[in-house]
C-alpha positions as CSV (number, residue, x, y, z in Angstrom):
1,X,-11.0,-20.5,-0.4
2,X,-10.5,-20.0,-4.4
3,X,-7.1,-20.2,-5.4
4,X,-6.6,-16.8,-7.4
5,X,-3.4,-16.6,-9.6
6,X,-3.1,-13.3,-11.5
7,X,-1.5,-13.5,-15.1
8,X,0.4,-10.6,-16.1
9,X,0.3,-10.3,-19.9
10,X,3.0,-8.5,-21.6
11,X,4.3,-10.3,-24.3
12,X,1.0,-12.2,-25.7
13,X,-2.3,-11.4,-26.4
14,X,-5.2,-12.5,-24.5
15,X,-5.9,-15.3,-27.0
16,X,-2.5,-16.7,-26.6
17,X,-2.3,-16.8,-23.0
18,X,-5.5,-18.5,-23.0
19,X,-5.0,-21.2,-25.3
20,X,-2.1,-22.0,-23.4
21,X,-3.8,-21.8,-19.9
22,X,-7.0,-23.7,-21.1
23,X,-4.7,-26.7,-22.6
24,X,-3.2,-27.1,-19.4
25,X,-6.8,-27.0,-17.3
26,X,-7.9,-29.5,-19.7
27,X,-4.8,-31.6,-19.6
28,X,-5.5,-31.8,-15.6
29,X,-8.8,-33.3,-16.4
30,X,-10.5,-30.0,-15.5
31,X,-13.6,-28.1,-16.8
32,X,-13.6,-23.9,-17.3
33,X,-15.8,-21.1,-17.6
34,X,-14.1,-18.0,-19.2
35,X,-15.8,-14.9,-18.4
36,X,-15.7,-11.8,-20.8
37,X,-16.5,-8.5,-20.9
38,X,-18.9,-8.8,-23.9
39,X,-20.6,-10.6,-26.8
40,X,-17.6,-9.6,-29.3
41,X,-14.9,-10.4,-27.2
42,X,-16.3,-14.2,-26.4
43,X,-17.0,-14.2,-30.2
44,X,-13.3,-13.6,-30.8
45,X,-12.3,-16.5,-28.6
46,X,-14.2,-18.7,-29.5
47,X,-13.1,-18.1,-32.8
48,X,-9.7,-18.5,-32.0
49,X,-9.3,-21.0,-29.7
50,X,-11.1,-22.6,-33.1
51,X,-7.9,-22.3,-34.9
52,X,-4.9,-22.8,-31.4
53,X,-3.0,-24.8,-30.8
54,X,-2.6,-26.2,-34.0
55,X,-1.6,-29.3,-32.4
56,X,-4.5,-29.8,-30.5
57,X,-8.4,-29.2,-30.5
58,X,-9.6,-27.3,-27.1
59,X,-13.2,-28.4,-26.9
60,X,-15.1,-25.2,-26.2
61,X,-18.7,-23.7,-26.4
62,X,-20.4,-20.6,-26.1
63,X,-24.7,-19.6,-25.6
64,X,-24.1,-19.7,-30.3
65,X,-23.0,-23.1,-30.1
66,X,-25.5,-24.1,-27.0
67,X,-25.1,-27.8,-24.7
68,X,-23.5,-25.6,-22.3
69,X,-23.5,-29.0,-20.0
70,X,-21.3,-30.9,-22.2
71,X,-18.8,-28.2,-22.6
72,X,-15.5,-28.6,-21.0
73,X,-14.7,-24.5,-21.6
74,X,-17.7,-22.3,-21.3
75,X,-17.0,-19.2,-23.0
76,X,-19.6,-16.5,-21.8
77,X,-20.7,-12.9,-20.5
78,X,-22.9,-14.3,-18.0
79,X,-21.8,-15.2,-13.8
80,X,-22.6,-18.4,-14.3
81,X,-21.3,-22.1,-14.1
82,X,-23.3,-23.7,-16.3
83,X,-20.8,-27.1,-16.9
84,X,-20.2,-27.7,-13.8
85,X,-16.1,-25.9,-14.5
86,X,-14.1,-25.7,-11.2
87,X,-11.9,-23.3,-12.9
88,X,-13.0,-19.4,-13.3
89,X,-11.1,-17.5,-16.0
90,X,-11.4,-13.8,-15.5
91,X,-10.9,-11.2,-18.8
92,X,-11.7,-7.8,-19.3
93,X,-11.5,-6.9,-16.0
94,X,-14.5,-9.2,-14.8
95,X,-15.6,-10.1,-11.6
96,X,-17.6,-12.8,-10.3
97,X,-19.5,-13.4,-7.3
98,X,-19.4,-16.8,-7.3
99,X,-15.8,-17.5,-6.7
100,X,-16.4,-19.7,-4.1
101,X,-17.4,-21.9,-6.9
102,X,-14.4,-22.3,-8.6
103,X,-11.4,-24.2,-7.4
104,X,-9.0,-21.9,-9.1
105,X,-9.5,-18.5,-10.5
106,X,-7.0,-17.3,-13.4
107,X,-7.4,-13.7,-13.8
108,X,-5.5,-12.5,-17.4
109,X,-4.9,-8.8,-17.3
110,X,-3.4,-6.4,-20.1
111,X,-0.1,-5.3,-18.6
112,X,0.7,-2.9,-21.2
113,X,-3.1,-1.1,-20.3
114,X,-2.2,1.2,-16.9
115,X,-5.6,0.9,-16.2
116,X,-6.1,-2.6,-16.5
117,X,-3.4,-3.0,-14.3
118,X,-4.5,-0.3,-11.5
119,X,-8.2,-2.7,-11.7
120,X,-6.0,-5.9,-11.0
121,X,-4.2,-4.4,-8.1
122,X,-7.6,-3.4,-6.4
123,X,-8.9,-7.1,-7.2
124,X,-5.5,-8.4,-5.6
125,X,-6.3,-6.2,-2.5
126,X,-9.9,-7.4,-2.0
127,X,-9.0,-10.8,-2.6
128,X,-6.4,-10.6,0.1
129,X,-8.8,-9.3,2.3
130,X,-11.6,-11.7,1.5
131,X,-8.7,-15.0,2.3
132,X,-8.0,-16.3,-0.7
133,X,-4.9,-17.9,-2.4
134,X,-3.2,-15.5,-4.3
135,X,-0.2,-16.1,-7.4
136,X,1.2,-13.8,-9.2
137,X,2.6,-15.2,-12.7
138,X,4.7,-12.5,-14.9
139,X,5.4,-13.9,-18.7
140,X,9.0,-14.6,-19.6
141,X,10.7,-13.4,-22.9
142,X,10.3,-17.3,-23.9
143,X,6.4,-16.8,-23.6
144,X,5.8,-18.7,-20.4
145,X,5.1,-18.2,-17.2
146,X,7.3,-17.2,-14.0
147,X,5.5,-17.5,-10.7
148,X,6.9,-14.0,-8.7
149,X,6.8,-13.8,-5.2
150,X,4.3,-11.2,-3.7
């Protein structure tokens, strides 16, 4: 089974918490495909994982930039796995039905958006009930991560 680990986002914007997450798949040697809810949204992370961490260059493609193969973060709207990622990122309330894919799953959810949070609930529920691994990580008031217990 897919380890899923939910992050909460309250004190950074999506772009943030992704930068940070993606420079520690990378760092493990890991490959990523972040699923979004649409065309503008990968747009505006590709664009800004372009410019974070200023310290570092996150290698990153998306269908504009093609070679999806060679890509070690796949940024698309698409299920799909096209470079061979064993890590699933999950935005704008996105599913996937290829989880079983994936090694790990990180789903990124607005926690200042009640409705974004009611959606993640009901994915925690039916990922429970499907078996899988599941995390919960709430942001500090340092900007990382605290794993809660569920």
């Amino acid at each position: 089974m897919t380890a899923i680990n939910f992050y909460h986002l309250e004190r950074s914007t999506l772009e943030q918490a992704l930068t940070q997450l993606l420079e520690k798949v990378l760092a493990n040697q890991a490959r990523a495909v972040v699923l979004a809810g649409s065309e503008e949204r990968v747009e505006a992370l590709n664009a800004a994982l372009w410019v974070s961490p200023p310290h570092a260059f996150l290698p990153h493609g998306s269908r504009q930039d093609g070679h999806a193969a060679d890509q070690p973060v796949w940024l698309t709207t698409e299920d799909e796995n096209p470079n061979a990622a064993s890590v699933l990122v999950l935005t704008d309330d996105m599913a996937s039905a290829r989880m079983g894919e994936y090694e790990r799953c990180l789903e990124l959810f607005n926690g200042q958006d009640p409705d974004a949070v009611n959606a993640a609930r009901e994915r925690w529920r039916r990922y429970r009930e499907e078996g899988h691994e599941l995390i919960y990580w709430q942001q500090t008031s340092s900007g990382g991560w605290e794993k809660k217990e569920t």
